[in-house]
DODODO-444755 format. One record per residue (C-alpha): x, y, z; residue in three letters. Coordinates in steps of 0.1 Angstrom, whole numbers. Example, Ala and Ser with C-alpha at 12.3 -4.5 7.8 and 13.67 -1.06 7.14 Angstrom:
# residues 2
     x     y     z residu
   123   -45    78    Ala
   137   -11    71    Ser
END
This chain:
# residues 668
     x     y     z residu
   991  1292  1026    Unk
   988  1286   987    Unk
   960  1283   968    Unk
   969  1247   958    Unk
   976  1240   999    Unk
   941  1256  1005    Unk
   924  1232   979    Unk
   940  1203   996    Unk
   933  1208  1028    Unk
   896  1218  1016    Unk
   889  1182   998    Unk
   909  1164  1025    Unk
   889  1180  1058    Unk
   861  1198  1041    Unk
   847  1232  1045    Unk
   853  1252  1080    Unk
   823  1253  1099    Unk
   812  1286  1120    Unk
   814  1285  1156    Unk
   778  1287  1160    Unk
   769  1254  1139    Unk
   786  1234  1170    Unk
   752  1226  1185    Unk
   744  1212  1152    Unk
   778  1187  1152    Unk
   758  1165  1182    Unk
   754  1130  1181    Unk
   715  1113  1184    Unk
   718  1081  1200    Unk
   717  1057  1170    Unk
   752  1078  1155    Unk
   767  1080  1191    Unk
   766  1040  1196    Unk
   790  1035  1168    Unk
   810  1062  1173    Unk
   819  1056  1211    Unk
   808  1020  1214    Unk
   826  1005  1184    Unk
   862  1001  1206    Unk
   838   980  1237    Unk
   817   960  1211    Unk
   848   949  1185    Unk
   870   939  1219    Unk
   851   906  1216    Unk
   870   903  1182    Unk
   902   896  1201    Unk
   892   900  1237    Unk
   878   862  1239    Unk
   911   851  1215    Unk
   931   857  1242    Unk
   914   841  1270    Unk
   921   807  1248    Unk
   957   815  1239    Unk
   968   824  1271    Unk
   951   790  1285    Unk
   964   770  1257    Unk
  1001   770  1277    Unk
   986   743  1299    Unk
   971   724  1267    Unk
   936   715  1261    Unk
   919   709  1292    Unk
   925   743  1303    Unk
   900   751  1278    Unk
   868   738  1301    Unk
   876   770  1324    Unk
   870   795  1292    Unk
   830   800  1297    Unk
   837   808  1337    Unk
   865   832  1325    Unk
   842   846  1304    Unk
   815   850  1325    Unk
   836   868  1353    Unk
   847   891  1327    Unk
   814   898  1316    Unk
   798   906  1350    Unk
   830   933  1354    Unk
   816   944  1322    Unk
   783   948  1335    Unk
   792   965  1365    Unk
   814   987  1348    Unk
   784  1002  1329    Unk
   760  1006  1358    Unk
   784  1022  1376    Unk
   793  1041  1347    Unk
   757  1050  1341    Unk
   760  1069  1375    Unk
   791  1091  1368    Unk
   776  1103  1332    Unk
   744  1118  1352    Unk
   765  1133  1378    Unk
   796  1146  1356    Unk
   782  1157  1323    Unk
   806  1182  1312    Unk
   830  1157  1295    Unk
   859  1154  1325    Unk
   847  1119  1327    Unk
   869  1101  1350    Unk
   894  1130  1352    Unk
   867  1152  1364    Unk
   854  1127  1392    Unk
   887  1123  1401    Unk
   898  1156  1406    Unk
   864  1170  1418    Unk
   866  1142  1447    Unk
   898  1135  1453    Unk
   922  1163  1443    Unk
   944  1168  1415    Unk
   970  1145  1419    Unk
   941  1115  1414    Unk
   925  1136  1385    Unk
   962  1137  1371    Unk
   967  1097  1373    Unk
   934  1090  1359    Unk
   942  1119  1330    Unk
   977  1098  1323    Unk
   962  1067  1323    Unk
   935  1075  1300    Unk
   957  1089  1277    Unk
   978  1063  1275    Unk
   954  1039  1270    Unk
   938  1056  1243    Unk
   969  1057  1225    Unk
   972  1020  1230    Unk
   936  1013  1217    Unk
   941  1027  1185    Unk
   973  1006  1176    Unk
   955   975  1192    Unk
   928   978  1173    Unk
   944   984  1138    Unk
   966   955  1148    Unk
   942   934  1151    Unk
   925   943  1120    Unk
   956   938  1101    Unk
   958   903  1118    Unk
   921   893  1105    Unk
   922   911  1072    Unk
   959   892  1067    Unk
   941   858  1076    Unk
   922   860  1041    Unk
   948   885  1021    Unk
   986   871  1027    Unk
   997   907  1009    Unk
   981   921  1044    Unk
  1002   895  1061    Unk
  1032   904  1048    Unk
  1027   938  1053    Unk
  1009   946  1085    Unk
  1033   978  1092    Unk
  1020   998  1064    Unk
   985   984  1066    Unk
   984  1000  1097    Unk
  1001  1033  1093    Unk
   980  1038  1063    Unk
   948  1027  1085    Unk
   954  1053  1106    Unk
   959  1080  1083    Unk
   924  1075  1067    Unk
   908  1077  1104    Unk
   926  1106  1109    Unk
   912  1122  1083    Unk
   879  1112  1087    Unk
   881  1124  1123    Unk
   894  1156  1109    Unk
   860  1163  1093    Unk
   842  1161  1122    Unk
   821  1143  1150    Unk
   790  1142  1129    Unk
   810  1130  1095    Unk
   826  1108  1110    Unk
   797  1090  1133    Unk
   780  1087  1096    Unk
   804  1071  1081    Unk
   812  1046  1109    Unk
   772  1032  1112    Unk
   768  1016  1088    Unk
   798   989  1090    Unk
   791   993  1126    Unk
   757   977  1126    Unk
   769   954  1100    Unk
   790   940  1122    Unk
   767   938  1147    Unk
   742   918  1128    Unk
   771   899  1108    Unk
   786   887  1147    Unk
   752   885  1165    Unk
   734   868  1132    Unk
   764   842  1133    Unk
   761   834  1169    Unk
   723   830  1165    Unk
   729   809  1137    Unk
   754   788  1153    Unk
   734   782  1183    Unk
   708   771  1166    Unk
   724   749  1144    Unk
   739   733  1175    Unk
   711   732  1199    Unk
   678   733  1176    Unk
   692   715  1145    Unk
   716   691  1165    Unk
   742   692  1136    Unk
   774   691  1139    Unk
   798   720  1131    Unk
   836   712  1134    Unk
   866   742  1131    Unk
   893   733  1108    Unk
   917   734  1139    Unk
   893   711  1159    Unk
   915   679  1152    Unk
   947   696  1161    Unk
   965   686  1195    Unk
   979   712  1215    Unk
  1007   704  1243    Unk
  1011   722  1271    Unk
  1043   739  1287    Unk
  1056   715  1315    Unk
  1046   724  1350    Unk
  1015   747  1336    Unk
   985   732  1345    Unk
   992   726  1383    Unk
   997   744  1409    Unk
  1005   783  1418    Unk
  1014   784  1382    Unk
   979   772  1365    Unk
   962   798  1392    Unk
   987   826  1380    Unk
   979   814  1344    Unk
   944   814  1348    Unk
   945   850  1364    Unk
   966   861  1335    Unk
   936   851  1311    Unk
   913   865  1328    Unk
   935   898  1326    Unk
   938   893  1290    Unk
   900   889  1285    Unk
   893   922  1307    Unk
   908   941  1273    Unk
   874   940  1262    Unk
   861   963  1287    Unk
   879   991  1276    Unk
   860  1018  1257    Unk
   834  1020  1283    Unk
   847  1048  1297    Unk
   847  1066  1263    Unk
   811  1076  1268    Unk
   818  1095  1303    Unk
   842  1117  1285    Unk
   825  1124  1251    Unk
   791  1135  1273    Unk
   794  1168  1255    Unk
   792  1156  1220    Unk
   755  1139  1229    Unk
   723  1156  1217    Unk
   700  1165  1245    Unk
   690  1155  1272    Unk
   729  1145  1269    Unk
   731  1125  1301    Unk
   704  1103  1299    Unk
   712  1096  1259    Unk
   748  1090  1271    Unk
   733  1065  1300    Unk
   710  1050  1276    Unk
   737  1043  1250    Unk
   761  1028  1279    Unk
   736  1001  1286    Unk
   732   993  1247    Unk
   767   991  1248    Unk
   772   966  1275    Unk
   744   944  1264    Unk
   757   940  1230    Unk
   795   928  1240    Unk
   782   908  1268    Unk
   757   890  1243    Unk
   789   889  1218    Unk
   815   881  1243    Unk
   796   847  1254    Unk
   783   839  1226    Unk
   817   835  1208    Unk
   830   816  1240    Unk
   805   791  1234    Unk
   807   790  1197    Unk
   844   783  1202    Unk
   837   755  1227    Unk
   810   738  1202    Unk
   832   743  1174    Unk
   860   730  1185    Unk
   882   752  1181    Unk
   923   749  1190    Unk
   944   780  1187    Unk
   979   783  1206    Unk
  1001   812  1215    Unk
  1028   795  1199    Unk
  1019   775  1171    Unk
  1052   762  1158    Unk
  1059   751  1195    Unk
  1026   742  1208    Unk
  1009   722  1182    Unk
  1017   686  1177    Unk
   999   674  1142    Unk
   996   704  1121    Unk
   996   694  1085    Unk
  1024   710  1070    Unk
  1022   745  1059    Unk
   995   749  1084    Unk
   986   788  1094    Unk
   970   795  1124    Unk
   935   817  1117    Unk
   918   839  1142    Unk
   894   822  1161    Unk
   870   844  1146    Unk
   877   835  1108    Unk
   873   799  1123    Unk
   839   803  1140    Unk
   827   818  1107    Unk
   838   788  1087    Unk
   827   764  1110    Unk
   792   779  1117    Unk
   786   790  1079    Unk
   804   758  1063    Unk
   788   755  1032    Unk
   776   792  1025    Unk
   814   809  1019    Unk
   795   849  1012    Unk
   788   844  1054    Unk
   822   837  1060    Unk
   833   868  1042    Unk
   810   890  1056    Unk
   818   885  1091    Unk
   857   881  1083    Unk
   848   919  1066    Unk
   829   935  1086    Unk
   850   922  1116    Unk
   880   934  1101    Unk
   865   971  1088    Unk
   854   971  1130    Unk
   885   969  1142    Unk
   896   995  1124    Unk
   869  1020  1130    Unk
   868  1011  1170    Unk
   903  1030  1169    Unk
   878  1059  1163    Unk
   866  1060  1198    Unk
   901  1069  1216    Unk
   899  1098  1185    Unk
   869  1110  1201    Unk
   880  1105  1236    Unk
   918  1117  1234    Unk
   909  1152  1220    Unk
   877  1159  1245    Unk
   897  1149  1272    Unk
   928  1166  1260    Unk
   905  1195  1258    Unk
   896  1197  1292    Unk
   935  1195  1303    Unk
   949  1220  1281    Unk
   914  1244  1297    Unk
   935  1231  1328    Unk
   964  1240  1315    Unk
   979  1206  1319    Unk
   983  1204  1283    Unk
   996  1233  1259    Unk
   968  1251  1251    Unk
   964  1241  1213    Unk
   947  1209  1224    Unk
   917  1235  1235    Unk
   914  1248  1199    Unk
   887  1237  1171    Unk
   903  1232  1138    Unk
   879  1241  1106    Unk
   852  1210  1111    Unk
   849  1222  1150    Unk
   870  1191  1162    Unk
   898  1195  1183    Unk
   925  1191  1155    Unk
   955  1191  1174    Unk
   945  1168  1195    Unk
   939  1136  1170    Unk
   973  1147  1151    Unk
   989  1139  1187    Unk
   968  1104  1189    Unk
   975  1097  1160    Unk
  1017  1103  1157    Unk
  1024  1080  1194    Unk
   999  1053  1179    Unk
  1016  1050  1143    Unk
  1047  1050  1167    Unk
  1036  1022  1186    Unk
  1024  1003  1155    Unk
  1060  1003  1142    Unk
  1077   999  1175    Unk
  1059   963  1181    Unk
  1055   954  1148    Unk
  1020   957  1147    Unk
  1014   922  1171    Unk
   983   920  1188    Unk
   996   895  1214    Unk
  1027   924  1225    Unk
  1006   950  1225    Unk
   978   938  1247    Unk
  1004   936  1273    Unk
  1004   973  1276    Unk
   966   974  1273    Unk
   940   973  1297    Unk
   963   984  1329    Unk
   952  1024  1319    Unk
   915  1018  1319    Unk
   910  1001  1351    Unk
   936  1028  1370    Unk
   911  1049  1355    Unk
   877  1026  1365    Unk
   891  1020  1402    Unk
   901  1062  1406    Unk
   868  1067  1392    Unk
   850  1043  1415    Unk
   865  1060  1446    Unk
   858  1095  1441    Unk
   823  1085  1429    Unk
   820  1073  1462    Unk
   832  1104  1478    Unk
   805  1120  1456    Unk
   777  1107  1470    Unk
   788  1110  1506    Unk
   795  1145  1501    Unk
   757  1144  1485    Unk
   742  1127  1515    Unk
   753  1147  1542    Unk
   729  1177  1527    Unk
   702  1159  1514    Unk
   670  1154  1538    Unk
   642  1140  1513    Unk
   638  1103  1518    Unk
   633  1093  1485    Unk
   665  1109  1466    Unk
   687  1092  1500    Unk
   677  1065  1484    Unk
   687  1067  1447    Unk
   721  1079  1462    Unk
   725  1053  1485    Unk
   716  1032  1458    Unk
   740  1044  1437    Unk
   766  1045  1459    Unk
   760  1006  1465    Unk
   765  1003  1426    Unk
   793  1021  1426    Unk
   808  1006  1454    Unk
   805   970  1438    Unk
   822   986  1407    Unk
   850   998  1432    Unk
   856   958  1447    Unk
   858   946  1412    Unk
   877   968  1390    Unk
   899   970  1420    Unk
   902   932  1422    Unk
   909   932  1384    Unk
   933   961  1386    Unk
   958   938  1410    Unk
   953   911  1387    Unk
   961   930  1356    Unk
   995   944  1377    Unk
  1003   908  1388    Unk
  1005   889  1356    Unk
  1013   916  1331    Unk
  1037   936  1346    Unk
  1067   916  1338    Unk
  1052   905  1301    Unk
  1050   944  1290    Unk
  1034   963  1315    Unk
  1056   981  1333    Unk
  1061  1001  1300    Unk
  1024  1015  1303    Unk
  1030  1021  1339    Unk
  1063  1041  1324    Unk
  1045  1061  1303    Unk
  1018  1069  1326    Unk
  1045  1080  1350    Unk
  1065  1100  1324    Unk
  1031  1115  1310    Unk
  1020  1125  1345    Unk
  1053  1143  1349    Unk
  1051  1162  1318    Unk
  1019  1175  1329    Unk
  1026  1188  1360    Unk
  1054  1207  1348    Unk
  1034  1224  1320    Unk
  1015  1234  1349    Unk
  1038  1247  1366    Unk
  1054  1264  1341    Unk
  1021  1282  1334    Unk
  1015  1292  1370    Unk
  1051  1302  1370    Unk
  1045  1329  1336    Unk
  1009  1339  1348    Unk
  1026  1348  1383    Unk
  1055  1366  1367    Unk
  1032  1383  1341    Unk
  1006  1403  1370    Unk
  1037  1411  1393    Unk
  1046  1444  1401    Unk
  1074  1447  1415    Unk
  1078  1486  1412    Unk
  1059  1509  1384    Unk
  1059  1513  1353    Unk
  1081  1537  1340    Unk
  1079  1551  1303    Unk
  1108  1555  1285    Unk
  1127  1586  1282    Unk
  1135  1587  1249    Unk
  1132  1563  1217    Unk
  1164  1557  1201    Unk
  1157  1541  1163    Unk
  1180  1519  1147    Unk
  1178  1510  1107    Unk
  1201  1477  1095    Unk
  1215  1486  1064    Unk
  1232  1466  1042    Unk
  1230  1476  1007    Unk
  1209  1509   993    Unk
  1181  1494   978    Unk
  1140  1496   979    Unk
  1136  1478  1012    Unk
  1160  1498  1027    Unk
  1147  1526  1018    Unk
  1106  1515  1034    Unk
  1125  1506  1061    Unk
  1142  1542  1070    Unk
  1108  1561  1057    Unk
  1091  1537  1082    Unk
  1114  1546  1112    Unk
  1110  1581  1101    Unk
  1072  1580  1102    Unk
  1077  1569  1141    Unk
  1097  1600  1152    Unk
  1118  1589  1174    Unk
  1141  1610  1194    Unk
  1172  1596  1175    Unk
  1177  1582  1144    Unk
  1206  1565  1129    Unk
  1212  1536  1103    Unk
  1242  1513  1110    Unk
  1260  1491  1086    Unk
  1286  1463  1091    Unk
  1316  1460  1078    Unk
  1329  1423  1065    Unk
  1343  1439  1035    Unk
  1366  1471  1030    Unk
  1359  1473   991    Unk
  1319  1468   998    Unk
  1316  1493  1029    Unk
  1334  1526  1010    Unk
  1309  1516   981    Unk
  1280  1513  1000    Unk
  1290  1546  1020    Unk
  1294  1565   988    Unk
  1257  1551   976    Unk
  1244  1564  1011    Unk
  1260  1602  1003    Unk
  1246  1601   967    Unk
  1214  1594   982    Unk
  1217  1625  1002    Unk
  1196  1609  1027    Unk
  1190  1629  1060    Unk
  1202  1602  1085    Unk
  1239  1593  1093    Unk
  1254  1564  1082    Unk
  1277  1543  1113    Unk
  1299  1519  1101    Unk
  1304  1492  1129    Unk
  1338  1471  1126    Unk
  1338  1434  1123    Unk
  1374  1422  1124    Unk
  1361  1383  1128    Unk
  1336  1388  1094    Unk
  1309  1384  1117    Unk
  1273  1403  1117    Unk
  1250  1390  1143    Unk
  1272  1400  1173    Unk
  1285  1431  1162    Unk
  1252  1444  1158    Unk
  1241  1429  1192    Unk
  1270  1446  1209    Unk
  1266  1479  1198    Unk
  1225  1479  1208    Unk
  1235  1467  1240    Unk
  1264  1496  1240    Unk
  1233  1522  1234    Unk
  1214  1508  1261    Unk
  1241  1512  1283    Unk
  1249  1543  1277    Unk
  1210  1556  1285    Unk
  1194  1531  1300    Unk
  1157  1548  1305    Unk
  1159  1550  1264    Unk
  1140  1520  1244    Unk
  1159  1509  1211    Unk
  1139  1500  1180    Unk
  1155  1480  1154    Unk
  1146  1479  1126    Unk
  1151  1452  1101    Unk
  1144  1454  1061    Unk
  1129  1419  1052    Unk
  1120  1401  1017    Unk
  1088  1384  1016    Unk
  1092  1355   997    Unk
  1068  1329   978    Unk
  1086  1295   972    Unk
  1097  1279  1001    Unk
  1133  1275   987    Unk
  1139  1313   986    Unk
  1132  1313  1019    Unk
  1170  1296  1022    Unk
  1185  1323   998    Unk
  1170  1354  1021    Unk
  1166  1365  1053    Unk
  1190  1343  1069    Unk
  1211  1374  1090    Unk
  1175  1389  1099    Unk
  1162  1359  1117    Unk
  1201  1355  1136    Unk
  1192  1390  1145    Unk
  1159  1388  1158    Unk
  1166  1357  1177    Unk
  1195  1375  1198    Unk
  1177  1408  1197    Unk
  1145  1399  1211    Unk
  1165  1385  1246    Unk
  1177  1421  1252    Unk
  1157  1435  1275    Unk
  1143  1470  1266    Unk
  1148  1465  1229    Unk
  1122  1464  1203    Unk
  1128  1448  1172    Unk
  1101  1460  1144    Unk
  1104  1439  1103    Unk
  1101  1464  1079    Unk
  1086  1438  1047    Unk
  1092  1441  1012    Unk
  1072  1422   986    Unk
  1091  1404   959    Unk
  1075  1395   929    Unk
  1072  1358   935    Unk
  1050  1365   963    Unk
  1023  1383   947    Unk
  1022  1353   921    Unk
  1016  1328   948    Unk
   985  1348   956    Unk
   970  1346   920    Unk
   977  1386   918    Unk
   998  1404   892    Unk
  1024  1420   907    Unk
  1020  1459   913    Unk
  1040  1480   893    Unk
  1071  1503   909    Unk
  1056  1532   925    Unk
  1076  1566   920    Unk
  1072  1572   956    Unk
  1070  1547   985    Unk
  1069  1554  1023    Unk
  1079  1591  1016    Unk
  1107  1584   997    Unk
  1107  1588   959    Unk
  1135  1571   928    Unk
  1137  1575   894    Unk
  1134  1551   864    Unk
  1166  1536   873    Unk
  1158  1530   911    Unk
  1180  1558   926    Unk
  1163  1575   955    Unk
  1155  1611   955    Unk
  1133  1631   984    Unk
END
């Protein structure tokens, strides 16, 4: 790599870190919130926006059902994070669900739950930065009109903020973390106030705006389905949760309870966020339709439809505009950084399946910070894909959302279950049969309701989207278990013995020539150094005139090794060459071939199209011969040494045991 390349990459990712400053890289409680809490706690940006939108298609007395909705979805939340709070104490290692689920129920369970998480983390990142774009957009129309490249360029920046590190990156995400916080929750205790306390009134700019409802919507199986479809909409801001059980590892000590501790701040928070905007929205007034231009009868013209969010603010801070901007901010900047906690998920857990060997096994390596590099790359490639794919809408891309994470949260739920049978069977002291059954109570709770949710999700969003998560989780869980099996397949085939090992007889050397120059020359001293039984340089000949030249540079040479001239009548190299190894081999087959090949080392990568070209056809044909070895003999060029800051070293008289003059010729 170049200097300038280094340099780069140096102010881009920072400096590499040794292996033993990883314990130093974990995450106190107070950096660990915003880092794996952020995706849970900015749901309630969109999460609540979609319980209204969806129940807008039967107009506005659907609305009166919005705080039950909410509610439901809250206690889900809640029992998501208790029973959560049990698997991070009895799974620390960082499998999270996958682990549960494999531990407890075998590895085609841990496989589903692994392809559903990864899917979903994928999904949470271009949600999230959709969204964003969607709320920045609302107060900056250039981010409206380009929402693509907002978000492409989003993700980029996290990506290389995430390539410096866990601990960089928690850093630099508190601090608009807790701003939002205190910008969302201050607003809601504001509002509430004002409302309850103050008893003024605070109208959203959409509140006199009339929304009509679909025909045939608000009766019947068709209101219950809608209303089940909100609900399912609203569940989107449960995912993250599981986050946490997977990024166990990253935690200071004692990890588990931190990562238990931080779980329940976690749920808290969004719950307290999650109702207080439903209620806000209900004071306020607010109208906002899934399809606008459709849906809404009196909108003045040139009438834009804000996030209910952006309308709350305005509403709640009416005359004070800075308290607007700050929550419209901060909620925006949120929703960009909550894509950070799939970039801390998606790696660990990526980890832990290439360790399985599930995954290639790059996922398993650190990159310079000590973060799994390869793994955010990945995350972040598929989500800039998605971005683009749907345009960078929120309303398509929740479709695909939400079905991962509770495949995952219902898997989970049953092999925690499993757990703690398995636990009770050997445990005799009263007290601990308690905690477990305990435990297994709360987890069995969580199994009825993410379950319950789970067939919800399936029933209204299959047909509006879902069934392409369900595709990819399918194709994903595929790929998997043939990368398994293809490395079972190579470890078997690698510690067979069929019969044993036999050392060659003899070691027959073979030099490529094709002109009599310097790196032909290392290359023949080279092969000479090895001592092989037999040693012979073979040319090819494309061209009469050039051949009888080259053979009469050989003989002034007076070089100790013959000189074979192989025919080509069809002008070709690779397979003449090919043909007459394989011709040797025949001949004695107990004998190993060495080729070798004289090759420039270049320094721009534009030279690397003017050289080499014949050597890698070689290679690439030579190295599917069995009993052939194929050994590159380099040769410096200048520009190479340049690249490397050095000045280049001055022509030796004698190299590799064979000496020229001032004009190049050899002599011994």
């Amino acid at each position: 790599m170049s200097k300038l390349a280094i340099a780069a990459k140096r102010l881009l990712v920072g400096q590499p870190f040794r292996s033993d400053r990883l314990s130093r890289t974990r995450l106190p409680k107070r950096l660990a919130l915003p880092v794996f809490a952020s995706d849970a706690m900015s749901s309630v940006a969109y999460a609540p926006e979609e319980i209204f939108l969806v129940l807008s298609v039967a107009g506005l007395s659907a609305y009166s059902l919005t705080p039950w909705i909410g509610a439901l979805v809250a206690l889900v939340m809640l029992t998501v994070v208790a029973s959560y709070r049990q698997n991070v104490r009895a799974y620390p290692s960082g499998g999270g669900d996958y682990e549960v689920a494999t531990v407890n129920l075998g590895r085609r369970a841990g496989l589903t739950v692994a392809s559903a998480l990864l899917v979903d983390y994928v999904l949470t990142v271009a949600v999230s930065i959709s969204s964003a774009a969607a709320t920045i957009g609302a107060v900056v129309p250039l981010v409206a009109s380009h929402k693509v490249a907002f978000a492409v360029l989003a993700i980029v920046v996290l990506t290389a903020i995430n390539l410096r590190g866990a601990r960089e990156s928690g850093g630099f995400m508190a601090i608009p973390t807790y701003a939002f916080l205190v910008g969302v929750l201050g607003m809601i205790g504001f509002g509430l106030f004002r409302a309850l306390v103050l008893d003024e009134p605070m109208r959203a700019e959409s509140a006199s705006l009339n929304i009509q409802g679909e025909p045939g919507q608000a009766a019947g199986l068709a209101f219950v389905f809608l209303v089940m479809r909100s609900f399912s909409q609203g569940a989107a801001a449960l995912t993250g949760v599981e986050a946490i059980s997977n990024g166990v590892p990253a935690f200071r000590k004692p990890k588990s309870r931190n990562a238990a501790s931080t779980l329940l701040m976690m749920g808290t928070i969004s719950v307290i966020m999650l109702m207080g905007l439903i209620f806000l929205a209900r004071i306020t007034g607010v109208r906002i339709a899934e399809d606008p231009e459709e849906q809404i009868v009196n909108a003045p013209p040139g009438y834009e439809q804000d996030t209910m969010l952006a309308q709350i603010a305005e509403a709640v801070f009416g005359a004070f505009p800075p308290g607007v901007y700050y929550v419209t901010t901060a909620t925006a900047i949120i929703l960009i950084l909550a894509a950070n906690t799939a970039f801390n998920g998606f790696p660990v857990l990526g980890s832990v399946l290439a360790q399985d060997r599930y995954l290639p096994r790059q996922f398993h390596t650190r990159g310079d910070r000590l973060a799994f590099s390869n793994g955010i790359v990945f995350l972040a490639v598929f989500a800039i894909l998605l971005v683009v794919a749907f345009d960078a809408q929120v309303t398509q891309l929740v479709q695909l959302y939400v079905v991962g994470v509770f495949v995952s949260f219902t898997v989970s739920q049953i092999g925690m279950l499993r757990h703690w049978n398995r636990q009770l069977r050997t445990e005799t002291d009263p007290a601990e049969r308690r905690r477990m059954r305990r435990s297994q109570g709360i987890n069995g709770f969580g199994l009825a309701m993410t379950g319950s949710v789970l067939v919800i999700v399936l029933l209204t969003k299959f047909v509006h989207g879902a069934w392409i998560a369900i595709a990819a989780m399918t194709a994903l869980y595929l790929l998997m278990t043939a990368i398994r099996r293809h490395y079972d397949r190579v470890a078997q085939e690698l510690q067979e013995h069929v019969e044993p090992a036999v050392l060659p007889s003899r070691n027959y050397a073979i030099v490529l020539v094709s002109q009599v120059h310097l790196p032909t020359l290392r290359a023949l001293a080279y092969a000479r150094a090895t001592r092989p039984d037999t040693l012979e340089a073979i040319t090819v000949n494309v061209d009469d005139e050039e051949t009888r030249a080259l053979r009469a540079a050989w003989d002034a040479e007076n070089l100790p090794v013959p000189l074979k001239v192989v025919e080509s009548p069809y002008r070709e190299i690779t397979r003449p060459v090919v043909d007459y190894v394989k011709r040797t081999r025949r001949e004695s087959p107990r004998d190993v071939v060495t080729v070798f090949i004289p090759e420039y080392v270049v320094g721009h990568w534009w030279e690397h199209l003017l050289h080499n070209q014949s050597a890698l056809r070689l290679k690439s044909r030579l190295l599917f011969e069995p009993g052939v070895m194929v050994t590159s003999v380099p040769w410096q060029l200048e520009s190479s040494t340049r690249v490397n800051f050095r000045a280049p070293a001055p022509r030796r008289s004698v190299r590799w045991g064979v000496g020229q003059d001032e004009k190049g010729n050899g002599r011994r």
